[in-house]
C-alpha positions as CSV (number, residue, x, y, z in Angstrom):
1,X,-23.0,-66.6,-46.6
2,X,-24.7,-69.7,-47.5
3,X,-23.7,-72.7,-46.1
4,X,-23.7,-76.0,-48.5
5,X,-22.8,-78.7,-45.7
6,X,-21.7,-78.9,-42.3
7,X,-19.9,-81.6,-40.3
8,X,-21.6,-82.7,-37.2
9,X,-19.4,-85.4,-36.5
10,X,-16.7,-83.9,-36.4
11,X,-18.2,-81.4,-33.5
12,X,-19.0,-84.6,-31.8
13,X,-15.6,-86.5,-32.4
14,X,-13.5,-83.3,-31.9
15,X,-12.4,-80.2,-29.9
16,X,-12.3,-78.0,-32.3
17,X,-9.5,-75.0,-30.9
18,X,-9.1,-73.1,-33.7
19,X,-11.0,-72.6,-37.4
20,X,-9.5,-70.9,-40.6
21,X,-11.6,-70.0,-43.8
22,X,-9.5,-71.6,-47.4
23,X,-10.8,-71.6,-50.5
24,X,-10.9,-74.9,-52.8
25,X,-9.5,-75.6,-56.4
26,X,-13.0,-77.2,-57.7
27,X,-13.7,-77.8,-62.0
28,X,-17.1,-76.3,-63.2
29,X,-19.3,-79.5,-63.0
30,X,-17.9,-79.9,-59.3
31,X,-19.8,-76.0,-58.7
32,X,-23.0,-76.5,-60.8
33,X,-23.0,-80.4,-58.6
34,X,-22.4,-78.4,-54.8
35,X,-24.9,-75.8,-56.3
36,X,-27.8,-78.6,-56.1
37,X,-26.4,-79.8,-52.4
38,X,-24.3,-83.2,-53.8
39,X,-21.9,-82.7,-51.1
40,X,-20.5,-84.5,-48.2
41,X,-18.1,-84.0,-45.5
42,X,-18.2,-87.4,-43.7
43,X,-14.8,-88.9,-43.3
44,X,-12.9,-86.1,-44.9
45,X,-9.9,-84.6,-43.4
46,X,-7.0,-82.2,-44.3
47,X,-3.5,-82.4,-44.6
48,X,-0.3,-80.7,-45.3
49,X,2.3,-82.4,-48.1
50,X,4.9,-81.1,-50.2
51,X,3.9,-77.6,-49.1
52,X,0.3,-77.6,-50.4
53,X,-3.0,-78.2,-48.1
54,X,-5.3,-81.2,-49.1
55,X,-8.6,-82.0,-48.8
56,X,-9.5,-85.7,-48.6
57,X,-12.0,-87.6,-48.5
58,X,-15.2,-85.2,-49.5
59,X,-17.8,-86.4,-51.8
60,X,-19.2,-84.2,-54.8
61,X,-21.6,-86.2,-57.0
62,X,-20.9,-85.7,-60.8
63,X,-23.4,-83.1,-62.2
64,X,-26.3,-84.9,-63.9
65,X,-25.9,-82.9,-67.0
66,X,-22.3,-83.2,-67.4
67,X,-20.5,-84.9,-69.8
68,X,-16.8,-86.0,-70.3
69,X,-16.4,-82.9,-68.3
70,X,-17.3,-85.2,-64.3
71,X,-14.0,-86.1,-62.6
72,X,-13.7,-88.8,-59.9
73,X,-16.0,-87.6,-56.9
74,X,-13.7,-88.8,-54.2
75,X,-10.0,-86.9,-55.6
76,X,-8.6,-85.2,-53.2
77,X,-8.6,-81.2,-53.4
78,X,-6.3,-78.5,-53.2
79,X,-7.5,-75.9,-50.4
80,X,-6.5,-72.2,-51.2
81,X,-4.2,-70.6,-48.6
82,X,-0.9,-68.4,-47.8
83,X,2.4,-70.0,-47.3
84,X,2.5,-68.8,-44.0
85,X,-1.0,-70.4,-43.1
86,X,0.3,-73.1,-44.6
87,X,3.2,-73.5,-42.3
88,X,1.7,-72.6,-39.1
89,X,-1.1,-75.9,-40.1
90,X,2.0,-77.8,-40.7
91,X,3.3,-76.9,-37.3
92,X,0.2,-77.4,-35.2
93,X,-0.4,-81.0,-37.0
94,X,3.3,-82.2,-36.2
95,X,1.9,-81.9,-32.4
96,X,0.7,-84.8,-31.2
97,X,-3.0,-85.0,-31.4
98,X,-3.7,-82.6,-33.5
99,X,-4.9,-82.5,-37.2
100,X,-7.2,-80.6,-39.6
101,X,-10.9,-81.4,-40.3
102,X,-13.1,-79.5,-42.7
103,X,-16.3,-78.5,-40.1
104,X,-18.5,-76.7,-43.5
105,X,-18.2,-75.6,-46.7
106,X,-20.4,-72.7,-47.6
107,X,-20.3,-70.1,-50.6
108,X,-19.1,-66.8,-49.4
109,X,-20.8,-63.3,-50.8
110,X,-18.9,-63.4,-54.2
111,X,-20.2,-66.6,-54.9
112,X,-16.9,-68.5,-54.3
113,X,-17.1,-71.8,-52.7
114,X,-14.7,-71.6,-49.0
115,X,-14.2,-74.9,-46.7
116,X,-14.0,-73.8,-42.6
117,X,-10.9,-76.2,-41.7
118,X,-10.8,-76.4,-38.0
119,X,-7.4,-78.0,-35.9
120,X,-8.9,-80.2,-34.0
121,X,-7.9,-82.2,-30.6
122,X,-9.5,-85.8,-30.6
123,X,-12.3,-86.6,-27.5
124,X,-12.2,-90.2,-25.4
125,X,-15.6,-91.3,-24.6
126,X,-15.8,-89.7,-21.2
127,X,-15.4,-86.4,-23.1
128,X,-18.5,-87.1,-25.9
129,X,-20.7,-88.4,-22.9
130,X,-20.3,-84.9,-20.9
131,X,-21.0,-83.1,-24.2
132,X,-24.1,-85.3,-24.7
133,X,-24.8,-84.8,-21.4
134,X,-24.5,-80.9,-21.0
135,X,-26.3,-80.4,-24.5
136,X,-29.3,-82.3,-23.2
137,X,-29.5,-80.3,-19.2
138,X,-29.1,-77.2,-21.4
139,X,-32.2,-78.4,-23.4
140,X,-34.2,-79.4,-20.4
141,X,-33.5,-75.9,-19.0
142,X,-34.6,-74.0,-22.4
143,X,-37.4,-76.1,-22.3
144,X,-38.5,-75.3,-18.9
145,X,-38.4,-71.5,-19.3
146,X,-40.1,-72.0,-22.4
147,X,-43.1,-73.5,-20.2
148,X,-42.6,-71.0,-17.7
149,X,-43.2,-68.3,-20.1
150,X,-46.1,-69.5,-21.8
């Protein structure tokens, strides 16, 4: 598995409770372009209309070599799933608080490109402080055994 792009933010901006592997309706040029790492996830989220998953909001610069053959960078994307994976999104987004961010996009072993969408509960403040602030005690700890094992 080789991941293309990964979504910090949303790590940082999120709880993320659950993750579930979809694959993405991209055009040729969109593959050659995430091939070469012209992908972003910032700002992108998922929803659930008409009983179809979207994907919003993710940038994929046109392919340099292309030709008529680029479409709009910014169109939203159809994600790959079962109708019952479908429905149970649908479900857990009607819940207040809840909704669907793309965390990475990777290519799996068969060369297909898959999006990790993630159900996400939003943080306050308080909450991204104590996560900075854990992150950086367990980095002072690492750090000491590091020197203490030198």
């Amino acid at each position: 598995m080789k991941v293309i792009a990964g979504n910090k933010k949303a790590y940082h901006d999120y709880f993320i409770d659950e993750t579930l592997e979809a694959g993405i309706v991209l055009a040729g040029p969109e593959v050659k372009s995430i091939r070469v790492n012209g992908l972003s996830l910032r700002e992108s989220f998922a929803h659930v209309r008409g009983g179809e998953c979207w994907l919003n909001g993710v940038h994929i610069k046109p392919y340099t070599q292309g030709s008529y053959n680029n479409l709009d960078p910014d169109r939203p994307r159809k994600l790959l799933l079962h109708r019952r994976q479908i429905r149970y999104l649908d479900e857990k987004t009607r819940q207040k608080g809840l909704s669907l961010v793309p965390t990475k996009v990777y290519f799996s072993d068969d060369n297909r490109v898959k999006v990790e969408i993630g159900i996400a509960r939003g943080k306050k403040n308080y909450d991204k402080r104590a996560t900075i602030a854990a992150r950086d005690a367990q980095r002072d700890i690492q750090r000491a055994f590091k020197s203490r094992n030198l």
